[in-house]
Structures are given as structure tokens and as C-alpha cells.
C-alpha positions in Angstrom: -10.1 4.8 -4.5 -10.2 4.8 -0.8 -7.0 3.5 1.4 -9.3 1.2 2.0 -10.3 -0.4 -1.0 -6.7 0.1 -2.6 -5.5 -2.3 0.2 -8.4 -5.0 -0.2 -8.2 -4.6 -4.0 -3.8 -5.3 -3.4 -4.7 -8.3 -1.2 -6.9 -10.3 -3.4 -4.5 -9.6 -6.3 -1.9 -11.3 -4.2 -4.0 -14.4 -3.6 -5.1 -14.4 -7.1 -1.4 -14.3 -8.2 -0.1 -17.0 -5.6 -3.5 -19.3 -7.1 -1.8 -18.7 -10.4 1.9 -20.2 -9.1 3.2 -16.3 -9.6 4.4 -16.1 -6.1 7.4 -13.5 -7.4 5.3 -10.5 -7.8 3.0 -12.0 -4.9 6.1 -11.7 -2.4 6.9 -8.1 -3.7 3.6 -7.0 -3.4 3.3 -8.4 -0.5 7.1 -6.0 0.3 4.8 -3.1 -1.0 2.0 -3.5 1.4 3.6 -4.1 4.7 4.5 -0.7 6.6 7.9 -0.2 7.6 7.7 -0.2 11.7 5.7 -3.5 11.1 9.0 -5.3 11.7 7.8 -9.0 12.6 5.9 -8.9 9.3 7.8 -7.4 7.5 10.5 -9.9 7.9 8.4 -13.0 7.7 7.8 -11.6 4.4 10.8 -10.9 3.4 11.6 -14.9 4.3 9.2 -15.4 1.7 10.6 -13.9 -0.7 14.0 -15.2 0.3 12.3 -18.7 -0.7 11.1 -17.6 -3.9 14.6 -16.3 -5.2 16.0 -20.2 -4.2 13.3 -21.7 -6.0 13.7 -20.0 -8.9 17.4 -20.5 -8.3 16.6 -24.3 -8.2 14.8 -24.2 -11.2 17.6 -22.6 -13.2 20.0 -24.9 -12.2 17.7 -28.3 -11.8 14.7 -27.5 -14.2 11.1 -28.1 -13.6 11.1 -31.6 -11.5 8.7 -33.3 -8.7 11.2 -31.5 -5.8 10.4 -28.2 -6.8 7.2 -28.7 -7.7 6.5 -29.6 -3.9 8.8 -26.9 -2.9 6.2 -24.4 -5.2 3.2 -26.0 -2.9 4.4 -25.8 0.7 5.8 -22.2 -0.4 1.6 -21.3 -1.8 0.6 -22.4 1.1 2.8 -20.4 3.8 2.1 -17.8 1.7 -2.0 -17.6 1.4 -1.3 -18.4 5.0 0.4 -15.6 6.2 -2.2 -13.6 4.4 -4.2 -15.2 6.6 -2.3 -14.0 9.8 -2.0 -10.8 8.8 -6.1 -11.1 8.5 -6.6 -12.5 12.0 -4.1 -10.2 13.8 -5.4 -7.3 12.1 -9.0 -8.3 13.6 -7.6 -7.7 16.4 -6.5 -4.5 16.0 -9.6 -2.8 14.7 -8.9 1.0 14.0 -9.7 3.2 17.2 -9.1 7.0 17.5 -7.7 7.1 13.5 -10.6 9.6 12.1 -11.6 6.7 10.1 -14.6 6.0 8.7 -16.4 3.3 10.1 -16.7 0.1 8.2 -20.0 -2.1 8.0 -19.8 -6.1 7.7 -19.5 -7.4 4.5 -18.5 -3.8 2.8 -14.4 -5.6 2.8 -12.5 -8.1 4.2 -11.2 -7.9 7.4 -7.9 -7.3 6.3 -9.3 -4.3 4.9 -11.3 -3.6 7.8 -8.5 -3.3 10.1 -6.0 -1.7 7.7 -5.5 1.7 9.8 -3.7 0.1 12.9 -2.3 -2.8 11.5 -0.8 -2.0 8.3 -0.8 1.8 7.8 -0.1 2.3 11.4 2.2 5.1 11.8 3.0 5.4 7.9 0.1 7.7 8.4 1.9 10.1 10.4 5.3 9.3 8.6 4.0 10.0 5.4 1.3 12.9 6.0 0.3 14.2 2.4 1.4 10.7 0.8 -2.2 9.4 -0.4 -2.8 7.9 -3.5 -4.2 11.1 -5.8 -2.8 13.9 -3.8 -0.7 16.9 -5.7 3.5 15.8 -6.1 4.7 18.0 -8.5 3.1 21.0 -10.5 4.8 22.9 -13.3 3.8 25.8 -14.2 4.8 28.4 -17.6 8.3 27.1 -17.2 10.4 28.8 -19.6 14.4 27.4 -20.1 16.6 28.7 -23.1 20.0 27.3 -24.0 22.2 27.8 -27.6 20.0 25.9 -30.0 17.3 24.5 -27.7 14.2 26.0 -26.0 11.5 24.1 -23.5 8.6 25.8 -22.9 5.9 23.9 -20.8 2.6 25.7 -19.7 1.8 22.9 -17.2 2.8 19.5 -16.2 1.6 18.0 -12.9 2.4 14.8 -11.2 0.2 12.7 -8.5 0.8 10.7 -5.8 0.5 7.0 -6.8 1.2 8.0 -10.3 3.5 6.3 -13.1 3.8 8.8 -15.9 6.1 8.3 -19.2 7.5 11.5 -21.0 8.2 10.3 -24.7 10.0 12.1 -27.2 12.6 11.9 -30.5 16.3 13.0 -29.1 16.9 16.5 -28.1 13.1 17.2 -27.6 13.6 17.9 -24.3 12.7 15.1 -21.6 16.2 15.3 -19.8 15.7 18.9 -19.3 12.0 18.7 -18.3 13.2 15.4 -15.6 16.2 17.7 -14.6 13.6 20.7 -13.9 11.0 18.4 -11.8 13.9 17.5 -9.6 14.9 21.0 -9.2 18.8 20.4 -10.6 18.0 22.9 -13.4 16.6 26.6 -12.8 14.4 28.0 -15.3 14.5 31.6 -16.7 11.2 32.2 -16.0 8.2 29.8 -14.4 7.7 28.3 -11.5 7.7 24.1 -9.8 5.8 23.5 -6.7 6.8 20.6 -4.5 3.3 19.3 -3.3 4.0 18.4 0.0 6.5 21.1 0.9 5.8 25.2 1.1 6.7 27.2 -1.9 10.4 28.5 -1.9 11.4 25.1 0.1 15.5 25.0 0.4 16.9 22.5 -2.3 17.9 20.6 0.5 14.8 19.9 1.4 13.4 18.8 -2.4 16.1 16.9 -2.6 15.6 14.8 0.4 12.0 14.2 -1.2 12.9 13.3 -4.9 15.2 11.1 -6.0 16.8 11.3 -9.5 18.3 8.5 -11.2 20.6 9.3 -14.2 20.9 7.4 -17.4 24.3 7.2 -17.0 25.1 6.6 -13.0 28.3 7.3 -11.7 30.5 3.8 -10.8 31.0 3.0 -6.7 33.4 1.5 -4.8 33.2 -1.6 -3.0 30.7 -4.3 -2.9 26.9 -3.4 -3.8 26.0 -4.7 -0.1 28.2 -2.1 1.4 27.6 0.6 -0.9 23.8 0.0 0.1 24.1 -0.2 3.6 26.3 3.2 3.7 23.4 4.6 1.3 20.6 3.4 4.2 23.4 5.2 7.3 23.4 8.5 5.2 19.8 8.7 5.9 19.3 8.0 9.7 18.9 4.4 8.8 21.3 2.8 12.1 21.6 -0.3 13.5 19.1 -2.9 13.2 17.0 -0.6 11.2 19.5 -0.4 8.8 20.0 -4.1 8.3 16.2 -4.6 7.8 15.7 -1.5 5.4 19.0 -2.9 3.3 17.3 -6.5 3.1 14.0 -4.9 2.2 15.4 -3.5 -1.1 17.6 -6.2 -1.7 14.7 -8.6 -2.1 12.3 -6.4 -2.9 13.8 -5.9 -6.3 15.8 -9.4 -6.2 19.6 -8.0 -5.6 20.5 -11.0 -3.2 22.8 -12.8 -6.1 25.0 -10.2 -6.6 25.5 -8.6 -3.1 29.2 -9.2 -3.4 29.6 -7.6 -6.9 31.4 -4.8 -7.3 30.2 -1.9 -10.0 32.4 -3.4 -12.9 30.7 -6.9 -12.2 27.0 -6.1 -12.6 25.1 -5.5 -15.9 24.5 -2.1 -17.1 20.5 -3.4 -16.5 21.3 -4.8 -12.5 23.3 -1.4 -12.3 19.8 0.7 -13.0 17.9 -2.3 -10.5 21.0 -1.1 -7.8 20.2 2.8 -8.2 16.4 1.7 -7.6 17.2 0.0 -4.7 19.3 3.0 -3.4 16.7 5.8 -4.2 14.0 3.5 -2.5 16.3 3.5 0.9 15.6 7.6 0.8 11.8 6.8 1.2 11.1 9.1 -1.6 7.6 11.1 -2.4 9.1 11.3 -6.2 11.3 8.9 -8.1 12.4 10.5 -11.6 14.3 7.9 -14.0 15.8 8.7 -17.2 16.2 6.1 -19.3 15.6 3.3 -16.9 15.1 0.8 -19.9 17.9 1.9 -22.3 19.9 -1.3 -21.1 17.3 -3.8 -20.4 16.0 -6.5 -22.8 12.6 -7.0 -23.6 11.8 -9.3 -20.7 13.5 -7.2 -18.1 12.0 -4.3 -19.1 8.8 -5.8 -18.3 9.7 -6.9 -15.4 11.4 -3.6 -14.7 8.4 -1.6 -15.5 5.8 -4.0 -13.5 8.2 -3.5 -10.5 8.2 0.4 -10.8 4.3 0.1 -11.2 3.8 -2.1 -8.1 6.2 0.2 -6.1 4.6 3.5 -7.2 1.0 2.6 -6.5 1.5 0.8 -3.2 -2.1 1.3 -0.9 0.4 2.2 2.5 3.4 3.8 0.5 2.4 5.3 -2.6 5.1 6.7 -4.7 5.2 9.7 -7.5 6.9 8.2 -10.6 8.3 10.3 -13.5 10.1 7.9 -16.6 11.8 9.1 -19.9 12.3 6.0 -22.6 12.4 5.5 -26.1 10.5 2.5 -25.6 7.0 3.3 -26.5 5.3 -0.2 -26.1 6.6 -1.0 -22.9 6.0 2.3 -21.3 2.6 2.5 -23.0 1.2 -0.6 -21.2 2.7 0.2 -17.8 2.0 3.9 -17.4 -1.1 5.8 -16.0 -0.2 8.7 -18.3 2.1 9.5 -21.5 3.5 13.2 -21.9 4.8 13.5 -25.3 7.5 15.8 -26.0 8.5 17.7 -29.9 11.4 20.8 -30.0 10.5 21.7 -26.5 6.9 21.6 -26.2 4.0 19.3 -25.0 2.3 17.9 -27.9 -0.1 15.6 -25.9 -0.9 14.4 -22.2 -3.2 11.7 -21.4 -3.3 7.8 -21.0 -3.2 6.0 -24.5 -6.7 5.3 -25.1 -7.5 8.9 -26.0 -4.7 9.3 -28.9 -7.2 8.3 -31.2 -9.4 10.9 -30.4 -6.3 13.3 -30.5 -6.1 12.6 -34.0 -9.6 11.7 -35.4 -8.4 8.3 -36.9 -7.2 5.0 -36.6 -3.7 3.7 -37.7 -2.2 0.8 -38.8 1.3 -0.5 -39.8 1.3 -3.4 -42.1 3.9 -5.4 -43.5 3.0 -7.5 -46.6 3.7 -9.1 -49.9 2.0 -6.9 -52.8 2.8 -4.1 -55.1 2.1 -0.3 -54.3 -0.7 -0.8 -56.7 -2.4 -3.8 -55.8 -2.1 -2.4 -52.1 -4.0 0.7 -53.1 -6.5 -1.1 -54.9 -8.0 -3.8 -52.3 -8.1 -0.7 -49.3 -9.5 1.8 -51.3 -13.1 1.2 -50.4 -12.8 1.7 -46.9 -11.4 5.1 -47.6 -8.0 5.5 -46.1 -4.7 7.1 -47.0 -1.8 5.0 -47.4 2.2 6.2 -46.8 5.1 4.0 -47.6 7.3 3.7 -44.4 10.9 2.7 -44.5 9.4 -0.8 -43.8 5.9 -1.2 -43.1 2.7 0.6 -44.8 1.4 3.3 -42.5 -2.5 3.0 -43.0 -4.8 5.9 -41.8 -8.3 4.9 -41.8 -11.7 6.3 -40.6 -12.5 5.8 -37.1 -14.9 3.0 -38.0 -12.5 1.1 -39.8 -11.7 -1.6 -37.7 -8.5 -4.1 -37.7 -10.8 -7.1 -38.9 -12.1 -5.1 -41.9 -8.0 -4.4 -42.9 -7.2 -8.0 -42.3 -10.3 -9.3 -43.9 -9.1 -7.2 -47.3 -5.8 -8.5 -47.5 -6.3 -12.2 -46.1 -9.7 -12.8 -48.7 -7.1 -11.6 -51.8 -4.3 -13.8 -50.7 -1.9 -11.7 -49.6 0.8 -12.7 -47.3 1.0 -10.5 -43.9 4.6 -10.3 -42.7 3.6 -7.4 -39.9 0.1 -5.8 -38.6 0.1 -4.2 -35.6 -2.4 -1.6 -34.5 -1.0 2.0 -33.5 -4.4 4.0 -33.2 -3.6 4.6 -29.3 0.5 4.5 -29.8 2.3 7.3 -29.3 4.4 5.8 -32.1 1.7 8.2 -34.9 3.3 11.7 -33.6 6.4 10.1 -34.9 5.5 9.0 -38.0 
């Protein structure tokens, strides 16, 4: 997909979102979109945003009542019509001298139209080799050996605008493999190449281009306002500019409650949302996590995950993204690509929807009230093979054996079903 259409596609998905009353992910896609030196914007935006963290404030504390309901419509509105301004002032500034193609009426909006000078602008120079698609990271016959572990990878690559998950049981290798991508380990034998950046680049320079963020981070000092402000001055971020990159992170991933809290004070999941914030103030081609959801619960990790998403496939700053988790729904929904990981070595890469084919079959887990027996009985006609979990019935059926037909058997004989869930595409079946 074209610069182009990635940022009309991101701009009707923000109205559609704000129609819908979701105006939180609108605002931080909105964040996303918005180029850096586009300061006036920028911080009309992140005004916005300001106003959705006190609504939702004033719906913690008040509930749902006719005041914030109003508050909900005046804030829709000043939001479809800054979209709006952005639109017009954007006509305005129709792309001259930027090698693009030319655009004909009615082929996008005119937001889309005019997307060169007003919202890429100079993120196209700032961020040469940063399109959605383009080469981040490529591994190739890496080869590590330690006392009672060996990783051996034949190749792993990483693209711009990707979110890839790297699954695994513990000690299969995806610390290693993370640590190896943000050149902190050195293999024996193999070789990593930075996409962006000449082979043999100093690890100064890889480093000033990845950011790594350990499971466990190290505890800070001080207030997280400070400790994000310092973190903005350590990369050339002074003055003004560091007071407007600090307040983009801060609401970007909705740190402004806690901006006086010191390391001790924050949850261990508010702690991982801090160390987001800080490797986003680095301007990063590659953001490696380990563990990012290890301390979230189930609704933050969603939120966690969509966040990481949004960020990494942003039309004017796209983002690499490398995750490890033990979280295999969650991960599973969000990410453009799985990497699964056993003693070492890669037993399958590729988005979800092709496991089946991996294996041949379809799976099923089922929970229910009958004997072993009985349970054998109704399925055997549609020719599966059944294994008694610790819980759950693992059922492996043909590949035209559908859910229904399962259901259908067990439903019609009046059997009670406690669990079903469908694993065909779950990464959960190399673990089972």
C-alpha cells in the first residue's frame, strides 16, 4: 500500500472511530499521523487528547450522566473538525517538487491528496528508508552456543511497518533471538544486517536505531516526568522541542496521571507503558519488547497490544516491532506475523491463518460433561482422533470438519459444553 492510501485508509478509520464515540484511539491515531515539525497540529491534537483523558476521568469518578454526554459531543465534533482543517490546509499545500506521483480527482481525498507537504513534510528526509514494507532487520545462519542451550536460525527478517510475535515454551530461545536482533548478543557464527545502515555499522550506531525493552527494566530515580524529559535531552531533544516531544508520549500512551510518580509508585504494567514512552522519545526504526504483557491484565493487554499496533504501522512514521509473550491469543490477533520458537530453532513463520495448512488439520479443545467412551462414540463418524488434555479434549479432525458439525454432535446428544474454542490457526497446537 502506497503512502498514499495508508494515510487516506488511517483518516477514514479515525472518523469512523470518532462516529462510533471511540475518540481514545481516534486522538492517538490521530498522535500517529501528525509529523513531528508539524508543531501547531501537532499540539491542537495533543489538546484533544488532553480532553479525552478528563472525560474519561469524569466518567470514572461521575459515571455516565447528561454532562458528559454533552462533553462526548462538543469533543466529536472539534474532532471530525479538525480533521477537517487538516483537509483544507493541506489543499493548500498541494505536493510540488516531492517526486510524487500525481494524483487524479476522485482517486482520494484531499487529505490524501496533499499528504507530501502537509503531513509527511520533512519526515521524508528525516526518516529516508522508513516506508512501510522496506527491509529492518535480516538474520541470516545465525549460530549461538551456550552450556545446555543452542539457537540456530537460518533466517528471520523484519519489515518496516511490521508487528511480529516470537512465541515459544521457556528456554526455547526468544530472549536470545530479541537480544541478537538488537545486537547485545554476538553470535559464533552468522550474520544481522541493519536495513537502513551499511553492513559492519558501529554498535553505536544500531543502537541509536533500535530500542530494546527488557522484561525486567531497571528502577529510576525521580519523578516519571523528569526521568522522561532527561530521556528526550539525551537525544538532542532541547528546549521547546523537548517539552513538546515529552507531551507527545505522555499522551500518546496516556501517562498524564502519573507524571509525579516515582518508579516504586507505578504498576509493574504502567512501568512497561513508561519504557514505551521512553524508547518512542529515541525515534526508533526498531522497537524489540520482551515480555511487554507479562504484567498486564487481559484488558490492558489489549489495549497495550492495539497501541503497539497503531504506533508500528503509522502511514508518516512507521515503526519495526519485534514482541516475545506467552500470551498466544492476544498476540495472535494483533500481530502481522507469528515466529514460533522449540530448543532453538524456528518451527514456523507466517500469520495465523496458514497454521492449518502447516499441519493438514483442524483442532479443537472441548470441555464437556460425558465419559471417555460416550465421547468417542458420538465423533467417530467424522473421523478424528481424540487426546485427553489435562482439562479439555484436544480434537483433531479433517480439514472439512467444521466447528458446527462438532457442536452439532455433542449439542443433538445432550451433552453439556463447559469449553469449545477453535485452535486450527493457534499457535497453541505446536504446544500441545
Amino acid at each position: 500500500m502506497s503512502t498514499a492510501d495508508a494515510i487516506a485508509e488511517r483518516l477514514e478509520n479515525i472518523r469512523a472511530l470518532v462516529m462510533r464515540d471511540q475518540v481514545d484511539r481516534a486522538t492517538k491515531l490521530l498522535l500517529d499521523l501528525i509529523p513531528a515539525d508539524h508543531r501547531e497540529a501537532r499540539n491542537e491534537a495533543i489538546l484533544l487528547s488532553a480532553r479525552v483523558t478528563n472525560l474519561e476521568t469524569e466518567r470514572r469518578q461521575l459515571g455516565g450522566s447528561a454532562e458528559t454526554d454533552l462533553t462526548l459531543r462538543r469533543l466529536r465534533l472539534d474532532l471530525l473538525q479538525f480533521v477537517d482543517r487538516l483537509e483544507d490546509k493541506a489543499k493548500d499545500n498541494l505536493p510540488t517538487g516531492t517526486g510524487s506521483q500525481p494524483i487524479h480527482k476522485g482517486q482520494h481525498s484531499k487529505f490524501a491528496q496533499a499528504r507530501i507537504d502537509h503531513l509527511v513534510g520533512r519526515e521524508r528526509q528525516l526518516h529516508a528508508g522508513r516506508r512501510i514494507g522496506d527491509l529492518a532487520i535480516a538474520i541470516n545462519d545465525i549460530f549461538l552456543s551456550r552450556p545446555g542451550f543452542v539457537l540456530s536460525i537460518d533466517t528471520f527478517s523484519l519489515a518496516v511497518g511490521e508487528l511480529v510475535a516470537i512465541v515459544g515454551p521457556n528456554g526455547s530461545g526468544k530472549t536470545t533471538l530479541l537480544k541478537l536482533a538488537a545486537d547485545l548478543l554476538a553470535p559464533d557464527k552468522g550474520n544481522i544486517h541493519i536495513g537502513y545502515l551499511p553492513l559492519g555499522s558501529s554498535h553505536y550506531r544500531i543502537k541509536t536505531t533500535i530500542s530494546y525493552i527488557s522484561q525486567q527494566a531497571e528502577p529510576w530515580r525521580g519523578s516519571l516526568l523528569d526521568n522522561l524529559r532527561f530521556e528526550a535531552a539525551i537525544n538532542g531533544k532541547r528546549g521547546e522541542r523537548n517539552d513538546e516531544e515529552v507531551d507527545f508520549v505522555i499522551h500518546r500512551l496516556r501517562l498524564e496521571r502519573y507524571l509525579a510518580h516515582g518508579w516504586a509508585q507505578l504498576s509493574a504494567g504502567y512501568q512497561t507503558r513508561f519504557e514505551l514512552a521512553r524508547a518512542l522519545l529515541r525515534e526508533p526504526h526498531v522497537v524489540i519488547m520482551d515480555e511487554p504483557l507479562a504484567h498486564l491484565d487481559f484488558r490492558a493487554q489489549e489495549q497495550f497490544l492495539q497501541d503497539i499496533f497503531d504506533i508500528s504501522t503509522s502511514p508518516t512514521r512507521p515503526v519495526a516491532t519485534i514482541i516475545s509473550s506467552q500470551h498466544l491469543p492476544e498476540v495472535e490477533s494483533f500481530s502481522h506475523r507469528i515466529i514460533v520458537l522449540n530448543d532453538g530453532r524456528v518451527v514456523y513463520s507466517g500469520d495465523r491463518q496458514k497454521i492449518s495448512r502447516h499441519f493438514g488439520s483442524r483442532c479443537f479443545e472441548v470441555t464437556c460433561s460425558c465419559t471417555e467412551d460416550e465421547f468417542v462414540r458420538l465423533l467417530a463418524p467424522l473421523g478424528v482422533t481424540l487426546e485427553k488434555g489435562a482439562i479439555s479434549w484436544i480434537i483433531r479432525a479433517p480439514t472439512t470438519v467444521q466447528a458446527r458439525d462438532i457442536l452439532r454432535c455433542l449439542v443433538n446428544s445432550d451433552i453439556d459444553v463447559e469449553l469449545f474454542r477453535d485452535v486450527t490457526n493457534s499457535t497453541r497446537r505446536f504446544f500441545s
